[in-house]
C-alpha positions in Angstrom: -32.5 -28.8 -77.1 -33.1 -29.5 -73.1 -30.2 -29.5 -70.8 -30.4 -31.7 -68.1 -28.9 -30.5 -64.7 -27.8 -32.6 -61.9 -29.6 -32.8 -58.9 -28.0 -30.8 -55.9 -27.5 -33.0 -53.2 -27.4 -31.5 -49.9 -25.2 -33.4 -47.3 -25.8 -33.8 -44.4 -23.9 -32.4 -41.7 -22.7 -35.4 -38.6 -23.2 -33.3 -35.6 -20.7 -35.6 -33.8 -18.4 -35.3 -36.1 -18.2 -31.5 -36.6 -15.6 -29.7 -34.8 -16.1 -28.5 -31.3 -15.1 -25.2 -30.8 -14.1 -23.2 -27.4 -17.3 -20.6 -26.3 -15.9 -17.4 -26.7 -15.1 -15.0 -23.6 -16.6 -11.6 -24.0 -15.0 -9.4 -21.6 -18.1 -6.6 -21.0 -15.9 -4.1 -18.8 -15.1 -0.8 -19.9 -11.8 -0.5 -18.6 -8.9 -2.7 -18.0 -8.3 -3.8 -14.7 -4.7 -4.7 -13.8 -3.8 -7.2 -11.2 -1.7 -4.7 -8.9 -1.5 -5.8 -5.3 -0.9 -2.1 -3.8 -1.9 -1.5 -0.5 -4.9 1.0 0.8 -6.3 2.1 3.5 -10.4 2.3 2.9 -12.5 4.6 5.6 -16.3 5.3 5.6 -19.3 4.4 7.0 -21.2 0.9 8.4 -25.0 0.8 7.8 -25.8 1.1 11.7 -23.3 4.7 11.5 -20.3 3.6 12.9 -16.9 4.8 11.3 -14.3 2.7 10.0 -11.0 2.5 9.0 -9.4 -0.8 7.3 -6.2 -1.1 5.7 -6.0 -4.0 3.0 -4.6 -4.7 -0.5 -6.8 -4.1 -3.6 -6.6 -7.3 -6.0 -7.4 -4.9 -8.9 -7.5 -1.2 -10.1 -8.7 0.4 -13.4 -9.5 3.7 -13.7 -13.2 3.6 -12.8 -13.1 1.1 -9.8 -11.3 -1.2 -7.5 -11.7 -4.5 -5.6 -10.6 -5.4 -2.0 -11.3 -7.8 0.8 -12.8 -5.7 4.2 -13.2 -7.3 7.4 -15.6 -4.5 7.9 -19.6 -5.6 6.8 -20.6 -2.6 3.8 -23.6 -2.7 1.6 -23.9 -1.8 -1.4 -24.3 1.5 -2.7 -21.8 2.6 0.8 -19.6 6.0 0.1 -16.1 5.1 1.0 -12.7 6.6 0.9 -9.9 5.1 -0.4 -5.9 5.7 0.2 -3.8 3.9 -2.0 0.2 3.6 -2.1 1.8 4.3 -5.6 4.5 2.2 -6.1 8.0 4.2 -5.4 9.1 3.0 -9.3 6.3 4.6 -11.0 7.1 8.4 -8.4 10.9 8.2 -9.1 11.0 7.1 -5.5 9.0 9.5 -3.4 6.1 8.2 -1.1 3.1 9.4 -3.4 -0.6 8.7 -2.0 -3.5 8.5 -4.3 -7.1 9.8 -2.9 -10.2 8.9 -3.9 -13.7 8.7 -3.2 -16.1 5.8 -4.5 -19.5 3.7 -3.8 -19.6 0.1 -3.5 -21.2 -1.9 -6.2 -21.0 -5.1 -5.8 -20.2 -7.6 -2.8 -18.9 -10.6 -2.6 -18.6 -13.3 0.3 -15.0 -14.7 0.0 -15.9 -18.3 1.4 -17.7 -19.9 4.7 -14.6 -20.0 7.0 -13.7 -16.3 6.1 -14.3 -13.2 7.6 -13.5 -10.8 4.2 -15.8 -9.5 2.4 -14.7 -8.7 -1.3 -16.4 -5.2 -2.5 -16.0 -3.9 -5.6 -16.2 0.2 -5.8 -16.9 2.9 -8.5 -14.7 5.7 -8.3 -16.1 9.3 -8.4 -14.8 11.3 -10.5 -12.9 13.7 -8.0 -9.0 12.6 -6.6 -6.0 14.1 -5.5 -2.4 13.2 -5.0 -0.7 13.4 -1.5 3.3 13.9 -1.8 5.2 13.2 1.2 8.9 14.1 1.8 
């Protein structure tokens, strides 16, 4: 005895009817970054030699880097030193100063009117705290 079978019958798929999905965002960084507006104070060195020292407020923090608006012009791979002001509510209230060193790795112009530029810096690996009374 011979079975039939039914033919398989492939439908096709309408691609205008088939549901659009969001592209996924893929976040490649290694580190969180939090959006903490503390303020710094950034010194080092212009490509022509000439010392600086620029007070602003970083946009972002993690623990390998940072990003900042400077009037002064950097390029990248520039060592800098940065200064940042711990909040008094995370030093049970005394005026704590974080000290680090880094090199700029990206630059970014922040629009045609403005003088910023935004730089985004690795941190080494060496810091210190400075405790004021």
């Amino acid at each position: 005895m011979v079975e039939k079978t039914k033919p398989r019958i492939k439908k096709k798929i309408d691609k205008k009817k088939k549901a659009k999905t969001a592209p996924a965002v893929v976040n490649r960084r290694r580190e969180w970054r939090f959006e903490l507006p503390l303020p710094a104070e950034i010194e080092g060195q212009l490509p022509q030699g000439k010392k600086f020292k620029e007070k602003t407020i970083l946009e972002n923090i993690s623990s390998t880097g940072a990003y900042f608006a400077l009037d002064s012009s950097l390029v990248v791979g520039s060592k800098v030193n940065l200064t940042i002001e711990l909040p008094p509510e995370i030093t049970e209230g005394k005026k704590v100063k974080l000290s680090l060193d880094g090199i700029t790795v990206r630059l970014e112009k922040k629009g045609e009117k403005a003088r910023k530029q935004g730089v985004a810096v690795r941190f080494n690996r060496d810091f210190h705290f400075q405790v004021e009374d």
